[in-house]
N, C-alpha and C positions, 0 to 999 in steps of 0.2 A: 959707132957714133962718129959722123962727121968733126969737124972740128968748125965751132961754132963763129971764132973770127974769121972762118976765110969764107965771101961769099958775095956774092953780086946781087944788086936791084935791077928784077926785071919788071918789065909791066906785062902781064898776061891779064887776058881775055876770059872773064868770068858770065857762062852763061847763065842765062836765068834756072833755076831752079825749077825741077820737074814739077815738082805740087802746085805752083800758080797754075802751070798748063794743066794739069789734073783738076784745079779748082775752075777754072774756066770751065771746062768740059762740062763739070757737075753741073755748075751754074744756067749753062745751056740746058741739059736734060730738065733741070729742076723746072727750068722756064717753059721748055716744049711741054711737060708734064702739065701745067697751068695754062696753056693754050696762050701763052706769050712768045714774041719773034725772040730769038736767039740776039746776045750781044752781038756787035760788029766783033770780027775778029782784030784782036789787035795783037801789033809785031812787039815785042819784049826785046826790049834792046839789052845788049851785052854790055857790063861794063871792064873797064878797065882800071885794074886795080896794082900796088906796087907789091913784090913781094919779094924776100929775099931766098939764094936761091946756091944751096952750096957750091963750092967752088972744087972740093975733093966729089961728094954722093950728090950728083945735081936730083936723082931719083927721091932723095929725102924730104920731110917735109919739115920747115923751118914751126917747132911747138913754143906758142906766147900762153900759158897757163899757171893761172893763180897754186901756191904751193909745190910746182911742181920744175926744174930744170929748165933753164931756157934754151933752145938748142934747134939740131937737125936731127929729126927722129923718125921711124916708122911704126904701127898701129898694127896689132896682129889683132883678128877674129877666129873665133873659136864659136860651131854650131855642133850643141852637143845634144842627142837624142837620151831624153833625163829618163824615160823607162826603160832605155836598156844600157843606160849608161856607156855609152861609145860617141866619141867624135865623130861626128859624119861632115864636115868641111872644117880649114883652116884659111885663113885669106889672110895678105898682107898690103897693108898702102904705105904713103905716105902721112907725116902725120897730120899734114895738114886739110887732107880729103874730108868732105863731112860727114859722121857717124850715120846717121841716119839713110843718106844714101847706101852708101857701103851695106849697112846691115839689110834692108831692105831688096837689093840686089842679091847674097847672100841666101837670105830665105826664097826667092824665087828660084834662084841654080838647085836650092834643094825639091824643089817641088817638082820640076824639070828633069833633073837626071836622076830623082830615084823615087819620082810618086809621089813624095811624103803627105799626106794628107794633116796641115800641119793645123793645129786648133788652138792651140796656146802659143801666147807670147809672154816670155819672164823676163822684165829689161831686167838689168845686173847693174851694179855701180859702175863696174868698168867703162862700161859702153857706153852710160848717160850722166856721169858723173858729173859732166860742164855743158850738158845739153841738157833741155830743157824739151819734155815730150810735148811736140807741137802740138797740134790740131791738124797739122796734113801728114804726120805720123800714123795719128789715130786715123785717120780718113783712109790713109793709106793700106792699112792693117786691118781695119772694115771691110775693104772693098775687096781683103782675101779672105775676108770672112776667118779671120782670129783674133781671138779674144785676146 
């Protein structure tokens, strides 16, 4: 663990979030499917946001969560294959990466480099404990066709 007073404010560059551009996309389809012209394309601006940013593990991500240590922390994933019980990935971020992406990315490396035909999703406290299952989660999980 970092050491929590030593650390600098930077301002970095937060892109927009893949699921607006995935809802867009939909929105479009849904529209062509109705015999409607597609939205204008629009550009998603980035914002600029302040964050703080260790000064020993700059790699860390600075964790603000209810009951839990305030500090610079990192986020391990664990994808476990529950019929045969064996860990098939481990992944490690920052803690400040968001969940949802992360796992999301995760289940697609598994489908990529070993086939997995994967049909079930079981969110765990872990992983969604302070997140809250969107609707471009669920969309997103749809459209690989698991449950």
């Amino acid at each position: 663990m970092s050491n929590k007073n030593k650390f600098v404010n930077e301002l970095v560059e937060k892109s927009v979030k893949n699921y607006i551009e995935d809802l867009d996309k939909a929105v479009n389809e849904n529209r062509e499917k109705h015999g409607q012209e597609p939205l204008n394309d629009k550009t998603h601006k980035s914002e600029i946001k302040e964050t703080k940013v260790s000064a020993t593990d700059p790699e860390s991500g600075y964790m603000v969560r209810d009951n839990k240590p305030k500090g610079f922390f990192y986020l391990k994933y664990r994808t476990v294959d529950s019929k045969n019980n064996i860990i098939t990935d481990v992944h490690v971020t920052a803690d400040n990466v968001n969940d949802v992406d992360s796992y999301l990315e995760r289940i697609d490396r598994q489908i990529e480099r070993f086939g997995f035909n994967i049909k079930y999703f079981e969110r765990w406290a872990e992983i969604f404990q302070d997140t809250v299952m969107t609707a471009a989660m669920v969309d997103r999980l749809t459209h690989r066709q698991i449950d």
